[in-house]
Residue frames as qw, qx, qy, qz and C-alpha x, y, z in Angstrom:
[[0.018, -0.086, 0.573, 0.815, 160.88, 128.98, 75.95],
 [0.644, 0.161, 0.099, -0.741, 157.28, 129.85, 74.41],
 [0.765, 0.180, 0.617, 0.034, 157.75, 126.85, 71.95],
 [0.655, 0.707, 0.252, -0.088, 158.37, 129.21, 69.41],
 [0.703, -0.108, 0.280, 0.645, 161.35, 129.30, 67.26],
 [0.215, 0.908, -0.029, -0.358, 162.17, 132.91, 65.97],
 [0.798, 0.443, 0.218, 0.344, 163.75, 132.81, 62.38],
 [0.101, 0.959, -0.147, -0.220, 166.98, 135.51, 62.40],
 [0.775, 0.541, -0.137, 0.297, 169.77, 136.52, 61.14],
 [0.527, -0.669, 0.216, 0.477, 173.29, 137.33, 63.42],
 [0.546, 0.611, -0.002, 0.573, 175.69, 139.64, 61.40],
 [0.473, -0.233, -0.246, 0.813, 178.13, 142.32, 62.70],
 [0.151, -0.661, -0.318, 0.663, 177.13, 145.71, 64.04],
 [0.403, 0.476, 0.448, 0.641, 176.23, 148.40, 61.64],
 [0.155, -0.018, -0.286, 0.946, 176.11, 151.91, 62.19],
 [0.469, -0.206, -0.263, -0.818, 172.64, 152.11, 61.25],
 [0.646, -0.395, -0.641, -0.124, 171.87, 149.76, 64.00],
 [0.164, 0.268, -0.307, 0.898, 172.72, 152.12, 66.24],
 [0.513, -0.289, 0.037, -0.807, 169.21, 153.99, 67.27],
 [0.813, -0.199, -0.358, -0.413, 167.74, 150.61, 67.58],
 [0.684, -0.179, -0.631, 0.319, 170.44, 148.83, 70.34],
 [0.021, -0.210, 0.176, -0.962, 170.26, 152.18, 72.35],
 [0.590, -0.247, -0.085, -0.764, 166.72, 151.46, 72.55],
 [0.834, -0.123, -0.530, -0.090, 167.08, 147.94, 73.59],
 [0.405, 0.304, -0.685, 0.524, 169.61, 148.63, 76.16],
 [0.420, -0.343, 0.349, -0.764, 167.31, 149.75, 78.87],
 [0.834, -0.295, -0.306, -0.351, 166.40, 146.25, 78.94],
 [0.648, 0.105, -0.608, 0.446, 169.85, 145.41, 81.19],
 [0.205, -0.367, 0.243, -0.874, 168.32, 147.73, 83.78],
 [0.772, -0.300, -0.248, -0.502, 165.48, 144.91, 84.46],
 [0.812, -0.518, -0.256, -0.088, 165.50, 143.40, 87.73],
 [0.306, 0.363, -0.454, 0.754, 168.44, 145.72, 89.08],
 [0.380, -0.297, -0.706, 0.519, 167.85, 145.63, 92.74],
 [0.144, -0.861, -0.414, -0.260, 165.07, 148.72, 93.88],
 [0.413, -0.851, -0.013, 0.322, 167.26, 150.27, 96.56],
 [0.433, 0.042, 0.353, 0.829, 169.99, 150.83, 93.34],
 [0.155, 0.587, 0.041, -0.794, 169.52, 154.36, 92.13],
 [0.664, 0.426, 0.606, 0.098, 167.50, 153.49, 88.94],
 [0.359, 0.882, -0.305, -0.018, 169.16, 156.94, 86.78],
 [0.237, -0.627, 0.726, 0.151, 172.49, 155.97, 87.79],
 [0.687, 0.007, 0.726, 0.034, 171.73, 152.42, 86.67],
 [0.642, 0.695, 0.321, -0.029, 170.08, 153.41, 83.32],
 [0.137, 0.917, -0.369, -0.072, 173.35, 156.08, 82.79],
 [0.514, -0.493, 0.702, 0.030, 175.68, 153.06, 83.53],
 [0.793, 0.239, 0.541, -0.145, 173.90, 151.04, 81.02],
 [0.488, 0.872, 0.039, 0.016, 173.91, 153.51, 78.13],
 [0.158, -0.837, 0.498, 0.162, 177.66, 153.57, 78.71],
 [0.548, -0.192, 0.810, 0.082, 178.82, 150.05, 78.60],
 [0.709, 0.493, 0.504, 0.009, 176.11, 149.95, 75.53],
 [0.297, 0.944, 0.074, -0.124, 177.52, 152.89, 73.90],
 [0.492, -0.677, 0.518, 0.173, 180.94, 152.19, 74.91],
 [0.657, -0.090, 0.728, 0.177, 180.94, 148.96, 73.17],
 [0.427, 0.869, 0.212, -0.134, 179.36, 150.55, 70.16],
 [0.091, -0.911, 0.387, 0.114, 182.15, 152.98, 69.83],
 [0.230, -0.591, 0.758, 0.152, 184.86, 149.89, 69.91],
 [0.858, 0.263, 0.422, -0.128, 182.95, 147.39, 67.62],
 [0.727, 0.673, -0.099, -0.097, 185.61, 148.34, 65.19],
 [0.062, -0.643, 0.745, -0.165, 188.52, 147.15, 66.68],
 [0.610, 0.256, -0.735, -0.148, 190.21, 143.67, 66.03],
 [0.200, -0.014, -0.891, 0.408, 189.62, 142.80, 69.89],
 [0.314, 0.368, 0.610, -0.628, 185.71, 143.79, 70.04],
 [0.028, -0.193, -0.810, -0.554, 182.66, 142.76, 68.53],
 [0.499, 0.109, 0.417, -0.752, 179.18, 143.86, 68.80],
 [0.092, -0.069, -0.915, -0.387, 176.92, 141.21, 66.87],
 [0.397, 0.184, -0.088, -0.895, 173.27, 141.95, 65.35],
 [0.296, 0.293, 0.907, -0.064, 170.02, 139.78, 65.64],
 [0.257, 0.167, -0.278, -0.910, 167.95, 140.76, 62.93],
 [0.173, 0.550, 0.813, 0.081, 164.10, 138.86, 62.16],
 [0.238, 0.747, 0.620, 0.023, 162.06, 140.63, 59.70],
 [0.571, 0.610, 0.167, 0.524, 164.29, 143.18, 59.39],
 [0.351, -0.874, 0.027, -0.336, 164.27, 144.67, 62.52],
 [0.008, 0.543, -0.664, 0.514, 167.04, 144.71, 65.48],
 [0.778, -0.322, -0.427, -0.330, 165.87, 142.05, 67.47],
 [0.579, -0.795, 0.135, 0.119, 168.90, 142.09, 69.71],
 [0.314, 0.769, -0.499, 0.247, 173.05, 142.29, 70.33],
 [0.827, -0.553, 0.035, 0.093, 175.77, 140.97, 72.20],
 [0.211, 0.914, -0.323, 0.129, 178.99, 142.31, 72.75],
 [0.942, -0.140, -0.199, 0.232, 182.53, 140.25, 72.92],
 [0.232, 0.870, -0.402, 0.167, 185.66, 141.76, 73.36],
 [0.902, -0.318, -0.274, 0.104, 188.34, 139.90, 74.78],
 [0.220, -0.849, 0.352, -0.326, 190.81, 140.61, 77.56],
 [0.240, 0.527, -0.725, 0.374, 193.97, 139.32, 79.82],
 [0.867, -0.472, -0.157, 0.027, 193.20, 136.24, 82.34],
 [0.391, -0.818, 0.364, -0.212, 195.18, 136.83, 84.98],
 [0.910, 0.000, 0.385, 0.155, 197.03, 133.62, 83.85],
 [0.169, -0.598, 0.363, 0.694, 198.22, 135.33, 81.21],
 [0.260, 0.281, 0.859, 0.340, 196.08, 133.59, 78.55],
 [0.313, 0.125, -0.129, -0.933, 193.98, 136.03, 76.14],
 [0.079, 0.353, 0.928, 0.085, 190.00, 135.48, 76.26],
 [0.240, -0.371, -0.500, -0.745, 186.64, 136.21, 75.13],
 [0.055, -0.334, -0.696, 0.633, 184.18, 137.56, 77.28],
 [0.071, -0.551, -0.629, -0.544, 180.66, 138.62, 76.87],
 [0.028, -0.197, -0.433, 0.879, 179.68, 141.76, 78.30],
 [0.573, 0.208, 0.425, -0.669, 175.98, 142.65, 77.30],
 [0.064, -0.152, -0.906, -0.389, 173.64, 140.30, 75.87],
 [0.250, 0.273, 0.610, -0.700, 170.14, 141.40, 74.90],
 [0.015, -0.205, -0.773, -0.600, 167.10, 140.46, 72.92],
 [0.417, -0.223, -0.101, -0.875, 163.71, 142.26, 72.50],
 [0.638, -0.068, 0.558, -0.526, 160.81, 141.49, 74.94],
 [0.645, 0.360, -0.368, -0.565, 159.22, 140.43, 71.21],
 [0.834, 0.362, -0.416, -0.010, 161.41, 137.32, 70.88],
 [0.386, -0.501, 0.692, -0.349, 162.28, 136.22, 74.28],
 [0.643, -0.177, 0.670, -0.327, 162.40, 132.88, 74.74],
 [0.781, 0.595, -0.011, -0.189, 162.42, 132.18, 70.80],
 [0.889, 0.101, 0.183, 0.408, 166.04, 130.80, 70.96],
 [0.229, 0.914, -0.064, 0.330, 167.61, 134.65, 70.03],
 [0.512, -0.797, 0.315, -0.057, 169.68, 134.76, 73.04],
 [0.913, 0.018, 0.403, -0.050, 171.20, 131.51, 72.03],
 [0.679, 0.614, 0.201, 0.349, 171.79, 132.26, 68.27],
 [0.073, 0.940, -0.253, 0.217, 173.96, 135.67, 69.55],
 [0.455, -0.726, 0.512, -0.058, 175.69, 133.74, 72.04],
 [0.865, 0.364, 0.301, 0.167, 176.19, 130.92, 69.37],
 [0.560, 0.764, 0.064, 0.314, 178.00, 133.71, 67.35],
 [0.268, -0.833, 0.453, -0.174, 180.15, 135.28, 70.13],
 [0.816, -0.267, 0.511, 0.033, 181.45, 132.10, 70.28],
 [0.698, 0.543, 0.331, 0.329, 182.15, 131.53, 66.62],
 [0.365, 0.896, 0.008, 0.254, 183.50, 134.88, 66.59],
 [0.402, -0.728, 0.546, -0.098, 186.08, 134.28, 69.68],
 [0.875, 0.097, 0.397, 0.258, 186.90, 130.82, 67.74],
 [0.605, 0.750, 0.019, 0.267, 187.78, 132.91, 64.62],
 [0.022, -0.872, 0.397, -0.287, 190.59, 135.01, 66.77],
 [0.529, 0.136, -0.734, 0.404, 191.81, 131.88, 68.59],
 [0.054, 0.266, -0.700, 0.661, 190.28, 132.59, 71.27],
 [0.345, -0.270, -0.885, -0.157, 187.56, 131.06, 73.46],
 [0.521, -0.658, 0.025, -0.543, 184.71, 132.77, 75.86],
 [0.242, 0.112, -0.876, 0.401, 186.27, 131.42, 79.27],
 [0.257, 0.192, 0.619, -0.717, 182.71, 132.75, 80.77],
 [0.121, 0.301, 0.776, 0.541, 179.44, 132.44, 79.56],
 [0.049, 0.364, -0.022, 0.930, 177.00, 134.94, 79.26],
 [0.089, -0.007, -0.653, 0.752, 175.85, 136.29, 82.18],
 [0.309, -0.591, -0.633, -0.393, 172.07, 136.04, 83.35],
 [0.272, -0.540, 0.060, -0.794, 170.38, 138.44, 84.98],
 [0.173, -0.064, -0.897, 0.402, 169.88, 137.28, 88.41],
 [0.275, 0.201, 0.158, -0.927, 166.46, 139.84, 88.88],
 [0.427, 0.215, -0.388, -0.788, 164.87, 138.20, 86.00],
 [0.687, -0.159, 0.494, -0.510, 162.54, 135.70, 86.67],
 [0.855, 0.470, -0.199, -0.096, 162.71, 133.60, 83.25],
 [0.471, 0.649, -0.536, 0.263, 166.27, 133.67, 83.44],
 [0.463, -0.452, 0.608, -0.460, 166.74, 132.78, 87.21],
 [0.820, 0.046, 0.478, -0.312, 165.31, 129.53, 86.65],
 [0.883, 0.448, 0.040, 0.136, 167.44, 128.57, 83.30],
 [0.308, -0.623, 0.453, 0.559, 171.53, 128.79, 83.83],
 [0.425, 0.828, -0.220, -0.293, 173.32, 129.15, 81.10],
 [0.760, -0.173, 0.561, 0.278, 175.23, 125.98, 79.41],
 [0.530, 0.747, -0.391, -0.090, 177.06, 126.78, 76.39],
 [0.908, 0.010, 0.359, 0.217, 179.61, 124.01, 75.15],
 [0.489, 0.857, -0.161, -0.028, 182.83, 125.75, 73.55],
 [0.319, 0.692, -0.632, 0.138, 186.02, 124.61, 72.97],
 [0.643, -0.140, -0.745, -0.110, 185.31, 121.23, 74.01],
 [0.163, -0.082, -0.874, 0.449, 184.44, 122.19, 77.31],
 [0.274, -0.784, -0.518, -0.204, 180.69, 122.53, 79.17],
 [0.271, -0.046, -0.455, 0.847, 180.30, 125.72, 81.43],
 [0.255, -0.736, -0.623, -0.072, 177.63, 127.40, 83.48],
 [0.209, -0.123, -0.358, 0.901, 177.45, 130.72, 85.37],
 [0.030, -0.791, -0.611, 0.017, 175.43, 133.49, 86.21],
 [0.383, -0.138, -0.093, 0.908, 175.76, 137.05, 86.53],
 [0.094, 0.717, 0.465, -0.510, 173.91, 140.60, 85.66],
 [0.035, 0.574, -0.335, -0.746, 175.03, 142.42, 82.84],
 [0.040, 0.111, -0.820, -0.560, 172.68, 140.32, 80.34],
 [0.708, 0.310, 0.238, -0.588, 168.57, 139.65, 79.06],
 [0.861, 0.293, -0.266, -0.319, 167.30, 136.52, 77.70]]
């Protein structure tokens, strides 16, 4: 972290926040391997981002909205799905937060709320959200989130910050 604490707000998705997570998405594209076709990647992105968009109104997906100063600042999307156990969970599929306000604790506050928002349904993230393995910041900080009394760590690719 920089040292600085960014002041936002986390609320659900609005349609007028649209243009602005569209524009952020290209940031899940950063440190995708070089020998990966870098359209295909970017076309892959805009799906999953758009995708999730699209289903933010449904009672088993969420998209959730960092806002500071009034601007988008970033998103993260929950939705939750069958373990193969048969137990329903929450699962974070992109998490991203403007270059601006890396390292300002944003990442955190969304994934704070995905949580809170997979409590509200009964249900609990069984993962936590994936870090970009590419990114250098990230590479060097797993992820520890603390939810439903238990700790958990992981890594993965489909997330910034």
């Amino acid at each position: 972290m920089n040292g600085e604490q960014a002041s936002v707000a986390i609320r659900p998705y609005r349609d007028e926040d649209r243009d602005a997570i569209v524009t952020l998405a290209p940031r899940l594209t950063e440190g995708v391997a070089a020998w990966r076709d870098a359209d295909a990647v970017a076309v892959a992105v805009r799906g999953w981002v758009t995708g999730s968009l699209e289903e933010s109104d449904s009672d088993d997906h969420g998209v959730l909205v960092a806002v500071r100063q009034g601007c988008v600042a970033g998103f993260v999307t929950v939705t939750t799905r069958r373990h193969f156990t048969g137990q329903v969970d929450a699962y974070i599929g992109e998490l991203v937060v403007s270059a601006e306000v890396e390292g300002m604790g944003v990442g955190r506050a969304l994934v704070d709320a995905a949580e809170s928002w997979a409590r509200g349904r009964g249900r609990c993230p069984a993962s936590p959200p994936p870090i970009s393995a590419g990114r250098p910041r990230a590479g060097k900080r797993p992820a520890r989130r603390k939810a439903c009394g238990s700790a958990r760590s992981g890594t993965g690719s489909r997330a910034s910050d």
